[in-house]
C-alpha positions in Angstrom: 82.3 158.8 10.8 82.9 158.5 7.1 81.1 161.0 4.8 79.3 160.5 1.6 81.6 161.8 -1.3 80.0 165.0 -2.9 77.6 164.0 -6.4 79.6 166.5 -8.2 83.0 165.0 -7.4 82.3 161.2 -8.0 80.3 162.5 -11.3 83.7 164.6 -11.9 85.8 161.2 -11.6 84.0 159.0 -13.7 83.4 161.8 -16.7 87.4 162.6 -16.6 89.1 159.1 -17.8 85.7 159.2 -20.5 87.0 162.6 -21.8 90.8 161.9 -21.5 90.0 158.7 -23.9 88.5 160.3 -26.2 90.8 163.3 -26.5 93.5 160.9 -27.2 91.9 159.3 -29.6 91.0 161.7 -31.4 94.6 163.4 -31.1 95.9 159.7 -32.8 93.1 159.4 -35.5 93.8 163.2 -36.8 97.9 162.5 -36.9 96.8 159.4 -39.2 94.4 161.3 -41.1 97.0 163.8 -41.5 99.6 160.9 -42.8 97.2 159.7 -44.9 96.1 162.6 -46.5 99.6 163.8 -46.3 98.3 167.0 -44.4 101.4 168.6 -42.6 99.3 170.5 -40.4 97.7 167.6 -38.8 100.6 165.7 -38.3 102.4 168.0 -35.9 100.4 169.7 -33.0 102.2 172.6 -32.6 103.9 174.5 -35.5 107.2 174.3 -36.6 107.7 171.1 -35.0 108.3 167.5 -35.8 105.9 165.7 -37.0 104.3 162.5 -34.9 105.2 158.6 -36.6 101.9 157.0 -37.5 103.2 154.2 -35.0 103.3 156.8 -32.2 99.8 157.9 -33.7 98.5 154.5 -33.5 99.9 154.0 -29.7 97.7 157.2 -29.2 94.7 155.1 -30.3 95.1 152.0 -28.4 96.1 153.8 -25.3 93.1 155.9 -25.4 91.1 152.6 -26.2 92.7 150.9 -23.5 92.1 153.7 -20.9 88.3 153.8 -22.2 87.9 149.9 -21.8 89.3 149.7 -18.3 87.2 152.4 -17.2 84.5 151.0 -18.4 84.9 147.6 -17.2 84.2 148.6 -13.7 80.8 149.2 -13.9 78.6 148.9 -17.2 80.5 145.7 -19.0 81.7 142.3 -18.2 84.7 142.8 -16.1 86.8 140.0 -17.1 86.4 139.8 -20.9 86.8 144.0 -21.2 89.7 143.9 -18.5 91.7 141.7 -20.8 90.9 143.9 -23.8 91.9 146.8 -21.9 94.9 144.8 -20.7 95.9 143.4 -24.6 95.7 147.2 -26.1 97.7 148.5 -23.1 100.3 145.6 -24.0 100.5 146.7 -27.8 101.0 150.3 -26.3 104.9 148.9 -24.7 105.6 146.7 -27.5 104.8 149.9 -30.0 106.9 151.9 -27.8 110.0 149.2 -27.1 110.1 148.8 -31.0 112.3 152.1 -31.8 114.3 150.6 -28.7 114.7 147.8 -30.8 116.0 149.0 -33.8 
């Protein structure tokens, strides 16, 4: 016999990619803030440490975006047109991060 997951549990694994998202965003958009505002403090989560690029910043965003989107896809949106979204942001993400590589 198979059992019925537990409410609390599926509710638990559909809130946690929502919340992860959104922290992440919210991590990139204060580092830009920070850049653009030329606050040290938000530019740098931890003290005396270095300070994030605003292209690592921006990763931040779209892989927050991207996580959001294909989390989303699979039940409230159309699946296809959000799935390549969600694919196209999580694309940006490598060529953001094989840039530096690049160089």
């Amino acid at each position: 016999m198979t059992e019925e997951p537990s409410t609390r549990i599926v509710l638990w694994t559909r809130k946690t990619p929502a919340i992860a998202s959104g922290m992440v965003i919210l991590m990139g958009t204060t580092v830009l803030v920070g850049w653009a505002l030329n606050l040290r403090i938000l530019t740098s989560f931890f003290p005396q440490q270095t300070s994030m690029r605003p292209n690592s910043a921006v990763a931040y965003i779209l892989a927050g975006f991207s996580l959001w989107i294909l989390q989303e896809a699979n039940g409230y949106r159309p699946a296809r047109l959000w799935r390549s979204v969600g694919q196209t942001s999580a694309v940006l993400v490598a060529a953001l991060g094989a840039l530096p590589l690049s160089e």
